[in-house]
N, C-alpha and C positions, 0 to 999 in steps of 0.2 A: 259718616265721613265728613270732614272739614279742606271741602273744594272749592268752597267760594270766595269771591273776589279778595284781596287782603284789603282789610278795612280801612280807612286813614289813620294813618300813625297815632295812635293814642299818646299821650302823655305815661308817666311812668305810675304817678299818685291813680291814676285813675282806671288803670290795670289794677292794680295792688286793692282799689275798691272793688272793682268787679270781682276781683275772684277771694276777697274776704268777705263779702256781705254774705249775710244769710239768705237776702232778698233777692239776689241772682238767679236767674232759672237755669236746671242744669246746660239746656241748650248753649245758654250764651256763654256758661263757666265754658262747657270746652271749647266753644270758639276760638273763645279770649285763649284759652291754653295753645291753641294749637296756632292760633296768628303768634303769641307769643315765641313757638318753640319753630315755627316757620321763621320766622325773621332772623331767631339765633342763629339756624341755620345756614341763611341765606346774607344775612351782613356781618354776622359778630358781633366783635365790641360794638356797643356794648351791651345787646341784645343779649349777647350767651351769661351774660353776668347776672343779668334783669332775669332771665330766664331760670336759673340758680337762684337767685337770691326770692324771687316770687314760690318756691317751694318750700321756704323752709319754716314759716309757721307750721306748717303741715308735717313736718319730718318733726317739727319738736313736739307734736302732739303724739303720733306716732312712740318716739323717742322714749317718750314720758311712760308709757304703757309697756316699756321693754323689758324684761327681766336680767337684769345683765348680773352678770357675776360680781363677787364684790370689789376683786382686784382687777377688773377690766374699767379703767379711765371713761369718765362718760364723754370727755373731748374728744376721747381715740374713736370711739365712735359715734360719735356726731363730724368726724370727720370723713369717718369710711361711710357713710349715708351722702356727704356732699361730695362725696368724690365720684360714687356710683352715680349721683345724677345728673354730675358735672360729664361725665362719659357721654349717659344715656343723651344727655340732651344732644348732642350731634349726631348720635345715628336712631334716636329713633323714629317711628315715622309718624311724622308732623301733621301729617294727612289723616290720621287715626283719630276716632272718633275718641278714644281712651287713650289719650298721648298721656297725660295727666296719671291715670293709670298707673299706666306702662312705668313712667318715670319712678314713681314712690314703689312699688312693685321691685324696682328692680335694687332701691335703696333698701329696702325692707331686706332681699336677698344678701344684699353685700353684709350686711349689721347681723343675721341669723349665723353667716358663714364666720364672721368676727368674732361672733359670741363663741360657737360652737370649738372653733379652732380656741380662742383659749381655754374655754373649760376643759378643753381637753391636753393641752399643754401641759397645765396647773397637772391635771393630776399625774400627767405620764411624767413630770419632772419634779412634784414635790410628795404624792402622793395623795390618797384621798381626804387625809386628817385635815392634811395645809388647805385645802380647798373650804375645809368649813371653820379656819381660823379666819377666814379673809382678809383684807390689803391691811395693811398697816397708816390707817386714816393718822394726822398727825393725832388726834387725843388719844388714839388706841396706843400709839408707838409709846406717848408719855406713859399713862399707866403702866402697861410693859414694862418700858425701862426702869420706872420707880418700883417696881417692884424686883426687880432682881438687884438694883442697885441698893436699897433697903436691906436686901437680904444675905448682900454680897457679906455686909458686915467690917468692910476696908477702911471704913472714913471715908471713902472716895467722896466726892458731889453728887447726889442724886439727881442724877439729870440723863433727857437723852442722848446727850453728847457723850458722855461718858459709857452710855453702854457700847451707843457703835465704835467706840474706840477696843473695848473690850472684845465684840466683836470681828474687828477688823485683824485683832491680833489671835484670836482664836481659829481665823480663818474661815469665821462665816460667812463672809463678804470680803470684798477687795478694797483698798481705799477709792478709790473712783466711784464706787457703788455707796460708800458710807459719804461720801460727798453728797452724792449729788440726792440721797434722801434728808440729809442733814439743811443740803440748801432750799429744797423745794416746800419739803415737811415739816421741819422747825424753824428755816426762815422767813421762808414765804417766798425765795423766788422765783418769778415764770420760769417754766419749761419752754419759754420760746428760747429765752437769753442761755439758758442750758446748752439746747439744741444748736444756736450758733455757733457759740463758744469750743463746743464739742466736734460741730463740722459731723451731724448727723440729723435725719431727721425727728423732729419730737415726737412724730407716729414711734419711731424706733426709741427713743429716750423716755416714753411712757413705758414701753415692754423689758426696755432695760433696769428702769426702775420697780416695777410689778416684779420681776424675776428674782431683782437683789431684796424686796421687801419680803421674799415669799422666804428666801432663804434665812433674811433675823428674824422670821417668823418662827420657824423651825429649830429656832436658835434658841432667841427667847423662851421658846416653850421649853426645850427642855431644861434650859435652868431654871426655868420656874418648879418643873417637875422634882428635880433631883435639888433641890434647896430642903 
């Protein structure tokens, strides 16, 4: 248990060494953890942010060893891991000798339940073929399209604008959807500026976009097939 006195206010740099040195004994690591998640607790700002923000070398190591599927966003979930410890950190208890624990533990859960709901999404909505084409990175979507637009044999531009155009009027996608992969995948714009624009969240304008790339997935493919 972590009952004893709250130590004098440390500074922020010198927290953030305590619990990255290797040379820390565990003792003091959860001290330090639990003066930290105590004080979120108990002042806030901007303790709850310190407290957050002191986790997440540790979620990106985590992270890194995750097996995610290929069309689940590594943002979407590097966001659903700080959202779980952004929670955890106000109720969980401070006092615990494994706050620390507790905290990554419960991020770990939210990222499994993340994974698991979309694998399983993918296949109740595209099938299990779509699931082992996976996301349409932007170099994958170029090949792709250069290859049906090659094949198409129109003189059109071989490009991938020109497919999702063909697409959108085939009705494998919507124009909203051939947008906003056109602008994030072949332009390069943030998903943040998306997500304003749009008046949703980008958690949600990632699953919008995975949805509509699953479906020129299926699209693509088969006119690759039947060419």
């Amino acid at each position: 248990m972590c009952e004893e006195p709250e130590q004098p206010v440390l500074p922020i740099d010198q927290i953030r060494s305590r619990l990255a040195h290797a040379a820390t004994s565990p003792t003091l690591r959860q001290h330090t953890w639990c003066e930290v998640v105590r004080r979120a607790q108990r002042l806030g700002d901007p303790w709850d942010l310190v407290a957050v923000g002191m986790t997440v070398p540790m979620l990106r190591r985590m992270l890194s060893r995750l097996a995610c599927p290929a069309h689940l966003e590594r943002a979407e979930v590097e966001q659903e891991a700080l959202a779980a410890v952004t929670s955890a950190v106000s109720t969980v208890n401070a006092v615990a000798a494994d706050v620390a624990r507790e905290l990554f533990a419960t991020a770990d859960r939210a990222v499994n339940r993340l994974v698991y709901a979309a694998r399983r999404r993918v296949e109740k909505e595209t099938g299990h073929q779509a699931v082992h084409l996976g996301r349409l990175t932007r170099s994958a979507a170029r090949t792709a399209c250069q290859a049906v637009s090659l094949g198409a044999g129109s003189g059109e531009a071989s490009n991938e604008y020109a497919v999702l155009a063909r697409a959108v009027g085939a009705g494998a996608v919507g124009v909203a959807e051939a947008q906003l992969i056109a602008r994030t995948r072949l332009d390069g714009e943030p998903m943040q500026l998306l997500a304003e624009e749009r008046g949703v969240s980008v958690r949600q304008l990632y699953r919008h976009r995975a949805a509509a790339e699953q479906q020129l997935a299926a699209y693509l493919h088969h006119q690759v097939r039947n060419q």
